[in-house]
Backbone as JSON, one array per atom type, in Angstrom:
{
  "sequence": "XXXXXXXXXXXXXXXXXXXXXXXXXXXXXXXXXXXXXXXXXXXXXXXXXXXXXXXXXXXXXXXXXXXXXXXXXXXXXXXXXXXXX",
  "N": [[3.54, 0.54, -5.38], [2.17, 3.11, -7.22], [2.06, 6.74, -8.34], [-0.06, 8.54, -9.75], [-1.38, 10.92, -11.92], [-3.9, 13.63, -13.02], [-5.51, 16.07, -14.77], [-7.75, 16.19, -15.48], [-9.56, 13.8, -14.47], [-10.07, 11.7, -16.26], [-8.45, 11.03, -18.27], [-5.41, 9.81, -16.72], [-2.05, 9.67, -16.26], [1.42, 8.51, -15.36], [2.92, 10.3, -12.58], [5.41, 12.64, -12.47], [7.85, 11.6, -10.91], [7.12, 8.38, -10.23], [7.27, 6.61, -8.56], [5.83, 5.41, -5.28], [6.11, 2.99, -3.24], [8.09, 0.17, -3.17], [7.29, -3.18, -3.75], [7.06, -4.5, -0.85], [7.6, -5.07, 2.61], [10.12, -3.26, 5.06], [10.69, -3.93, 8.19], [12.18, -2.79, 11.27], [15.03, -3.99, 12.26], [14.32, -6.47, 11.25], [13.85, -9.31, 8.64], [13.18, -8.35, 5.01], [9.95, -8.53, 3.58], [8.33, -9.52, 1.01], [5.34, -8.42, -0.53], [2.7, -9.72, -1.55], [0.59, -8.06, -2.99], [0.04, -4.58, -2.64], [-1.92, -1.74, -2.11], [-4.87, 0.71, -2.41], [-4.23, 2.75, -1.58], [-4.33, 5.57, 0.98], [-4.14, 8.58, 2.0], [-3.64, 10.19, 5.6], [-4.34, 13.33, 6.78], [-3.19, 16.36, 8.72], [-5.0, 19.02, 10.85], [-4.46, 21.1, 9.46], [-3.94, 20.98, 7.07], [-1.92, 19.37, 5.95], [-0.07, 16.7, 5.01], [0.39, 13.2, 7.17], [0.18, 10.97, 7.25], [0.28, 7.6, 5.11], [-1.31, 5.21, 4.35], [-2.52, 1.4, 3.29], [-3.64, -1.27, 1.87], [-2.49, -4.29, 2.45], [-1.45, -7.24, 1.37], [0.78, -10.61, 2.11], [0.19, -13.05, 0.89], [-1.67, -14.64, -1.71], [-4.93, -13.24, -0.89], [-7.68, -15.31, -1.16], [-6.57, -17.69, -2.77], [-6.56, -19.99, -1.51], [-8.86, -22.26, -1.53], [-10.0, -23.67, 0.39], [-12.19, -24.18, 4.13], [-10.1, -22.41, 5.77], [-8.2, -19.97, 6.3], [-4.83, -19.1, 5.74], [-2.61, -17.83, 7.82], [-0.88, -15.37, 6.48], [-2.17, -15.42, 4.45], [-4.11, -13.78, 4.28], [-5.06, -9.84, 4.57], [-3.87, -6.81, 5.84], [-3.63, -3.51, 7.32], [-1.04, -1.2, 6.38], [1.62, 1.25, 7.42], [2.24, 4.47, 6.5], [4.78, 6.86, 8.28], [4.35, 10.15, 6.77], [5.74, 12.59, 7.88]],
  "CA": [[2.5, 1.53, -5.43], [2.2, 4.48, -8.25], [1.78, 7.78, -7.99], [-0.9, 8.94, -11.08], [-2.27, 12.34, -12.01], [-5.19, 13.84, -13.59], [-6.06, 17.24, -14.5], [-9.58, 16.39, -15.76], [-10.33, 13.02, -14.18], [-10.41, 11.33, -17.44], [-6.83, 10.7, -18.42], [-4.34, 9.43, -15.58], [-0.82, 9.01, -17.23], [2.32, 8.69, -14.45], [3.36, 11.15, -12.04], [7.31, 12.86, -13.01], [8.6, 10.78, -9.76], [5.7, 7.87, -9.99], [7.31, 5.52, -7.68], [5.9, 5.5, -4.1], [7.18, 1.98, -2.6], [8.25, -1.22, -3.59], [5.93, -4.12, -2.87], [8.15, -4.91, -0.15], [8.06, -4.09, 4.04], [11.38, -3.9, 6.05], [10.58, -3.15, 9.68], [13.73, -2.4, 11.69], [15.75, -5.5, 12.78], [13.92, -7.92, 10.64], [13.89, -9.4, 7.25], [12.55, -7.7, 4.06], [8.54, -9.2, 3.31], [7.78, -9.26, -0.56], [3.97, -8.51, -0.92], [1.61, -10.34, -3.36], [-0.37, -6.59, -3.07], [0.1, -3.02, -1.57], [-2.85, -1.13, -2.48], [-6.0, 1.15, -1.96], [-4.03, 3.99, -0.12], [-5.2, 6.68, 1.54], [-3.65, 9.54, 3.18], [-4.31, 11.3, 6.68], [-4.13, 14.67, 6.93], [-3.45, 17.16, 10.02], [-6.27, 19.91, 11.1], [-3.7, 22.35, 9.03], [-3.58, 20.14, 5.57], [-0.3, 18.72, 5.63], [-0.06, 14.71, 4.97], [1.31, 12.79, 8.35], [0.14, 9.34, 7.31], [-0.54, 6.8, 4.25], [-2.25, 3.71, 5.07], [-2.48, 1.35, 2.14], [-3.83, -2.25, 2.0], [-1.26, -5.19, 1.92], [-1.53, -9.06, 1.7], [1.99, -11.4, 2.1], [0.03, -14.27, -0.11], [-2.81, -14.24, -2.24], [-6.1, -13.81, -0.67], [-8.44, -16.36, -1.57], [-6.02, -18.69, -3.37], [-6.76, -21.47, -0.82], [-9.88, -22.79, -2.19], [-10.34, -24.3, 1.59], [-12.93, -22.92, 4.72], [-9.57, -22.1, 6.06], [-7.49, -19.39, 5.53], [-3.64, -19.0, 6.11], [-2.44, -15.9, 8.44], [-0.07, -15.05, 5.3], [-3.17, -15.04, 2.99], [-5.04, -12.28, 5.21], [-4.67, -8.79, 4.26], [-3.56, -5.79, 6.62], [-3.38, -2.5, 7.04], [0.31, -0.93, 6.46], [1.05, 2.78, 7.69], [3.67, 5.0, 6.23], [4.82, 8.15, 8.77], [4.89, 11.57, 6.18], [6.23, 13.68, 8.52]],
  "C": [[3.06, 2.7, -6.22], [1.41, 5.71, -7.98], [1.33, 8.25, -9.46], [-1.37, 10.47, -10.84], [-2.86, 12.45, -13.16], [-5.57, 15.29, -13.78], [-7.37, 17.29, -14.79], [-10.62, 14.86, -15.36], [-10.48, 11.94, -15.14], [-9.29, 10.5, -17.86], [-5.72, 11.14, -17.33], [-2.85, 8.85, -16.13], [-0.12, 9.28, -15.33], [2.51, 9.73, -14.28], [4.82, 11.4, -12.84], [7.81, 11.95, -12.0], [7.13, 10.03, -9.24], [5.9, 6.66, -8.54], [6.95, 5.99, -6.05], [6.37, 4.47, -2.97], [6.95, 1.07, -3.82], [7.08, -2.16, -3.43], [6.68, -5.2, -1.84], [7.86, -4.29, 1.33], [9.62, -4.37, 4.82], [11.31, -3.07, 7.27], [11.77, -3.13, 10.51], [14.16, -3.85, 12.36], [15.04, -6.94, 12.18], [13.97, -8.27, 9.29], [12.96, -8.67, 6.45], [11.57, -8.62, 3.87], [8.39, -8.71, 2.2], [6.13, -9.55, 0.05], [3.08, -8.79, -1.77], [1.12, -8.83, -3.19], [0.02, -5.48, -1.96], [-0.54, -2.08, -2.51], [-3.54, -0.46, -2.09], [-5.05, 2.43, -1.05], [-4.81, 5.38, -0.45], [-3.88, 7.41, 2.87], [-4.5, 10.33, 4.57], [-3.59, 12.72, 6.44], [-4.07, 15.59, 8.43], [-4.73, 18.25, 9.68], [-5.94, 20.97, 9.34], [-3.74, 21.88, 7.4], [-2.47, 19.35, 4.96], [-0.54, 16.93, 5.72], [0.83, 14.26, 6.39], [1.46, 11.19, 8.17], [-0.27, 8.71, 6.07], [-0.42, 5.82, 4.73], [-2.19, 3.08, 3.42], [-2.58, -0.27, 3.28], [-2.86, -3.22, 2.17], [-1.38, -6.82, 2.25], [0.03, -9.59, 1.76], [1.64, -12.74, 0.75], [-0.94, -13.86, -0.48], [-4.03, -14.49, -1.84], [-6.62, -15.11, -1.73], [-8.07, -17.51, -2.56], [-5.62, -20.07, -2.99], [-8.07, -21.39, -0.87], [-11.09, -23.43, -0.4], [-11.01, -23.35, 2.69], [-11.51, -22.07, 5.46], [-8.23, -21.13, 6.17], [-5.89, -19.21, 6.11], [-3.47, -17.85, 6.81], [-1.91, -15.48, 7.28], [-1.38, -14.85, 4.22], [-4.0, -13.37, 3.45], [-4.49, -11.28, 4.41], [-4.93, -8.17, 5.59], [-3.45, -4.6, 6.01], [-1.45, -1.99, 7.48], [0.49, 1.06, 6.58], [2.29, 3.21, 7.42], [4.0, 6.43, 7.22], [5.29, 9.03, 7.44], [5.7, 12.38, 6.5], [7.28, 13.71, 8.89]]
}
């Protein structure tokens, strides 16, 4: 995930420090998970304006790349939550 800016909405070139993660989770005591996708985020905000949380889409395999009515847990997508604070 990239970090873009815009002063007129129009033209979005990279942030100076664009990187925000890898496409990668490592939750504490377990192996590192490569992500086909980590996308769509969205920050929370406190009352006060300060960021506490990004949320951001994330699949392990590629949705809909089993053709079948059945879908893999690994194909699913989740929500992934980063603490700001």
């Amino acid at each position: 995930m990239a970090l873009i800016t815009s002063a007129d909405g129009l033209h979005w070139p990279a942030a100076h420090h664009p990187l925000v993660s890898l496409r990668e989770l490592k939750v504490d005591g377990q192996h590192k998970t490569v992500l086909a996708h980590l996308e769509r985020p969205f920050i929370l905000f406190d009352k006060n304006g300060r960021p506490q949380v990004l949320y951001a889409a994330a699949s392990i395999g590629e949705p809909f790349k089993n053709k079948s009515d059945r879908i893999a847990k690994e194909e699913n997508s989740f929500i992934v939550s980063f603490g700001l604070n």
